[in-house]
VORO-672634 format. One record per residue: residue number from 1; chain; z, x, y of N, C-alpha, C in turn. Coordinates in nm, 3 decimals. Atoms other than C-alpha are relative to their C-alpha. Example, Ala and Ser with C-alpha at 12.3 -4.5 7.8 and 13.67 -1.06 7.14 Angstrom:
<sites>
+------+-------+---------+---------+---------+---------+---------+---------+---------+---------+---------+
| resi | chain |    n.pz |    n.px |    n.py |   ca.pz |   ca.px |   ca.py |    c.pz |    c.px |    c.py |
+------+-------+---------+---------+---------+---------+---------+---------+---------+---------+---------+
|    1 |     A |   0.000 |   0.089 |  -0.119 |   0.780 |   1.230 |  -0.450 |   0.000 |   0.090 |   0.120 |
|    2 |     A |  -0.006 |  -0.082 |  -0.119 |   0.714 |   1.367 |  -0.106 |   0.073 |  -0.077 |   0.109 |
+------+-------+---------+---------+---------+---------+---------+---------+---------+---------+---------+
</sites>
This chain:
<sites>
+------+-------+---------+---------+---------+---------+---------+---------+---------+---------+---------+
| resi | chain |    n.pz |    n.px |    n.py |   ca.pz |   ca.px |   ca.py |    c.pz |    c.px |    c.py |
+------+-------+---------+---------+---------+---------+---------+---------+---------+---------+---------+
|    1 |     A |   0.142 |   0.011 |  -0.027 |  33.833 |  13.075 |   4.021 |  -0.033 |   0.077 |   0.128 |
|    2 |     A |   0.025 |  -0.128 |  -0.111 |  33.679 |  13.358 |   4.256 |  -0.089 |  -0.072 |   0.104 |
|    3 |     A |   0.091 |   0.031 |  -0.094 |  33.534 |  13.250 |   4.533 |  -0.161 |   0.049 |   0.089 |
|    4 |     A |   0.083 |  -0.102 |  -0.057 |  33.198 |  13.363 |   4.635 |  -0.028 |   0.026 |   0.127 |
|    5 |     A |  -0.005 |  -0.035 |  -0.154 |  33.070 |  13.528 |   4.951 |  -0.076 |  -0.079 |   0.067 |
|    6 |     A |   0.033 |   0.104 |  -0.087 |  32.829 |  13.274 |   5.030 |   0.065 |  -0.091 |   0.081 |
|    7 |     A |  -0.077 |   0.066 |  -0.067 |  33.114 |  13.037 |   5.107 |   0.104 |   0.071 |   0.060 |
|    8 |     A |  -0.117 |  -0.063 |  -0.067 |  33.403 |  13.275 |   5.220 |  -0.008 |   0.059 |   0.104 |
|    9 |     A |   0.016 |  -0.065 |  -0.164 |  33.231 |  13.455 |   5.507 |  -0.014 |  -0.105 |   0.129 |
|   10 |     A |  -0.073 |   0.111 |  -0.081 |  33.172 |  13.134 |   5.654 |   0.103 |  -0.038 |   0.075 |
|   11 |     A |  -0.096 |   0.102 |  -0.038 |  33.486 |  12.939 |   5.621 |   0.071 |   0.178 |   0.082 |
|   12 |     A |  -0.100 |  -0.081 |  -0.032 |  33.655 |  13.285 |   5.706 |  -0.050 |   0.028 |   0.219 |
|   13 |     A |   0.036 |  -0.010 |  -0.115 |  33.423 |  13.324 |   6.037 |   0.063 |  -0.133 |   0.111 |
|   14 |     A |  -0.038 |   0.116 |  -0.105 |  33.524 |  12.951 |   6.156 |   0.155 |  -0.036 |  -0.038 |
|   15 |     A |  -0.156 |  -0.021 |  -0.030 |  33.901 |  13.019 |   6.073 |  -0.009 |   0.092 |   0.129 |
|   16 |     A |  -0.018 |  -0.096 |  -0.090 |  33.867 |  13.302 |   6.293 |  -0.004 |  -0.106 |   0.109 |
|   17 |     A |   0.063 |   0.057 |  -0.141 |  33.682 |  13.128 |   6.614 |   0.134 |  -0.148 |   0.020 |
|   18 |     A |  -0.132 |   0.047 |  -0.043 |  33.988 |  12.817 |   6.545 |   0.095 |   0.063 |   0.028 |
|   19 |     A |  -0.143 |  -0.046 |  -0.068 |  34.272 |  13.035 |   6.555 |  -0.037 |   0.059 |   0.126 |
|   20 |     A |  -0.034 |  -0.081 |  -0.099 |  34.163 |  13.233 |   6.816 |  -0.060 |  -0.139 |   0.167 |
|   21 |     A |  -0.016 |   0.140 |  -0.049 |  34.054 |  12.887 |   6.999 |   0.157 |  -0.065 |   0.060 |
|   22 |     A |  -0.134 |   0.071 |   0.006 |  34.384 |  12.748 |   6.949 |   0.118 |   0.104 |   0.076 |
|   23 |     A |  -0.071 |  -0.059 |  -0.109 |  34.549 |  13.051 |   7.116 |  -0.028 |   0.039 |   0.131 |
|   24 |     A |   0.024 |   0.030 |  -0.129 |  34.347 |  13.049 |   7.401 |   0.047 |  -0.108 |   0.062 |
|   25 |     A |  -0.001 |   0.155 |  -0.079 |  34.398 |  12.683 |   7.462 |   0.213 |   0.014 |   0.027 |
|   26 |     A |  -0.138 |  -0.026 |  -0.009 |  34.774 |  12.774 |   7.381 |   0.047 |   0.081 |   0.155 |
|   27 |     A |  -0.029 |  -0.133 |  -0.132 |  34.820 |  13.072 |   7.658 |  -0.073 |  -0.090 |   0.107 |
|   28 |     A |   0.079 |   0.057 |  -0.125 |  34.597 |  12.830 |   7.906 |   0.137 |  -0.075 |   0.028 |
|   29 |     A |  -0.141 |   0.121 |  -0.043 |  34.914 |  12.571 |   7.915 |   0.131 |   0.102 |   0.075 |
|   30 |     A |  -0.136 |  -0.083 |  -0.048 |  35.150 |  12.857 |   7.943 |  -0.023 |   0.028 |   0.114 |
|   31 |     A |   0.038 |  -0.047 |  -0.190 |  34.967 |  12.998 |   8.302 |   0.014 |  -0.146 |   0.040 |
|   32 |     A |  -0.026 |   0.107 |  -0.066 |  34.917 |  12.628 |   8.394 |   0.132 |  -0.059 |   0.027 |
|   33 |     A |  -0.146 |   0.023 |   0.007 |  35.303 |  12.543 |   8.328 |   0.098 |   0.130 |   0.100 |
|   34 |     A |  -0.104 |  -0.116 |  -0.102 |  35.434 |  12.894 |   8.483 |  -0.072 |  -0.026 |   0.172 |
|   35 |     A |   0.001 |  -0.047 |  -0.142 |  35.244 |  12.823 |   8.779 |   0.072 |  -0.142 |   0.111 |
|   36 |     A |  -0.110 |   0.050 |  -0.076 |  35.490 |  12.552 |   8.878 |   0.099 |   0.017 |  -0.028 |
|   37 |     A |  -0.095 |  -0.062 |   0.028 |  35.751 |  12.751 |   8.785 |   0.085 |   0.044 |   0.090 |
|   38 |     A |  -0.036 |  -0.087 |  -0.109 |  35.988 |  12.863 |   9.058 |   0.057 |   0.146 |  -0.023 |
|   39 |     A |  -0.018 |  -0.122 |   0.016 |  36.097 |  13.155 |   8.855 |  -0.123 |   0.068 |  -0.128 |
|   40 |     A |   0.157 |  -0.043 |   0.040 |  35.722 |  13.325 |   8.790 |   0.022 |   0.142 |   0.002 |
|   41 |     A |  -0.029 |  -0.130 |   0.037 |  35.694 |  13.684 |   8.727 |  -0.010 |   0.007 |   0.104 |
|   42 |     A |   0.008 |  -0.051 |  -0.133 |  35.705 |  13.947 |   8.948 |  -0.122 |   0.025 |   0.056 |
|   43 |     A |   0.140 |  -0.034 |  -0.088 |  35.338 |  14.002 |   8.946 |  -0.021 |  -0.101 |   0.047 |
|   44 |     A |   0.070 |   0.140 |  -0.019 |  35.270 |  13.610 |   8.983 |   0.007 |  -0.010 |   0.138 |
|   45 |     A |  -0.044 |  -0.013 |  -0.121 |  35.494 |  13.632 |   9.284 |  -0.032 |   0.062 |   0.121 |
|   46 |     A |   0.061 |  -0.064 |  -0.090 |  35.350 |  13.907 |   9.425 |  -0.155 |   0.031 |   0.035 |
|   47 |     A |   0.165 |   0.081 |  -0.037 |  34.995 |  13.812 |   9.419 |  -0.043 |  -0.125 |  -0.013 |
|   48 |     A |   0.050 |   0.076 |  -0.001 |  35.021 |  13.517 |   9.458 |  -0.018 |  -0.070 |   0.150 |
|   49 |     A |  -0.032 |   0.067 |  -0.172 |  35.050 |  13.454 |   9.870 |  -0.155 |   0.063 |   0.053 |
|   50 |     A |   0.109 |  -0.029 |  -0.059 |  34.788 |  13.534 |  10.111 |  -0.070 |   0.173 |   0.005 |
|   51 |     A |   0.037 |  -0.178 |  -0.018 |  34.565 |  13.905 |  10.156 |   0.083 |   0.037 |   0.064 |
|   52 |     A |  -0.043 |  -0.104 |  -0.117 |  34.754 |  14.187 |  10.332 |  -0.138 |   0.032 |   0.045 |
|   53 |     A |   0.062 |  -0.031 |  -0.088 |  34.589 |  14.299 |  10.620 |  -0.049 |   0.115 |  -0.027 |
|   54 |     A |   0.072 |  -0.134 |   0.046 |  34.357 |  14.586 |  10.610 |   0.051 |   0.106 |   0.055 |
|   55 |     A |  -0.068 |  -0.145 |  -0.039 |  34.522 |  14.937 |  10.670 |  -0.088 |   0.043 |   0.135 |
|   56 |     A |   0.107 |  -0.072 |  -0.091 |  34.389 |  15.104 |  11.003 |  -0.100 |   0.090 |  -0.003 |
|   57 |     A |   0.159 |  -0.050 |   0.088 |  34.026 |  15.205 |  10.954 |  -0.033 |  -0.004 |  -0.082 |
|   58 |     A |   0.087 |   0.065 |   0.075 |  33.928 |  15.029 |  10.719 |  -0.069 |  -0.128 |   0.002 |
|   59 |     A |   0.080 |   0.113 |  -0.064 |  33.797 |  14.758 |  10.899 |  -0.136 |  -0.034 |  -0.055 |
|   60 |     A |   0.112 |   0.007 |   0.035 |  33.454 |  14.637 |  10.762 |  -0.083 |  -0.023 |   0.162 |
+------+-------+---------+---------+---------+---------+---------+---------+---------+---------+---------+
</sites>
């Protein structure tokens, strides 16, 4: 039995918006979990401490 497009663009639009829901909410746990991680990437690591200081003359 064929399904028509009245119902399939729908259900197919609010599959979309769950899965891609469900892997946001997924990847949110993973940053929240790595960031008590003591072995965090190298970028995490390296932006994650205070500003460097501004180069000479560039002072605002």
């Amino acid at each position: 039995m064929p399904v028509s497009n009245d119902v399939l663009i729908p259900l197919l639009a609010i599959v979309t918006i769950v899965l891609v829901a469900g892997f946001a909410i997924w990847q949110r746990g993973r940053v929240a979990r790595s960031k008590n991680d003591p072995r965090r990437s190298a970028f995490t690591q390296a932006h994650g401490d205070a500003p460097r200081p501004n180069r000479p003359g560039t002072e605002h």
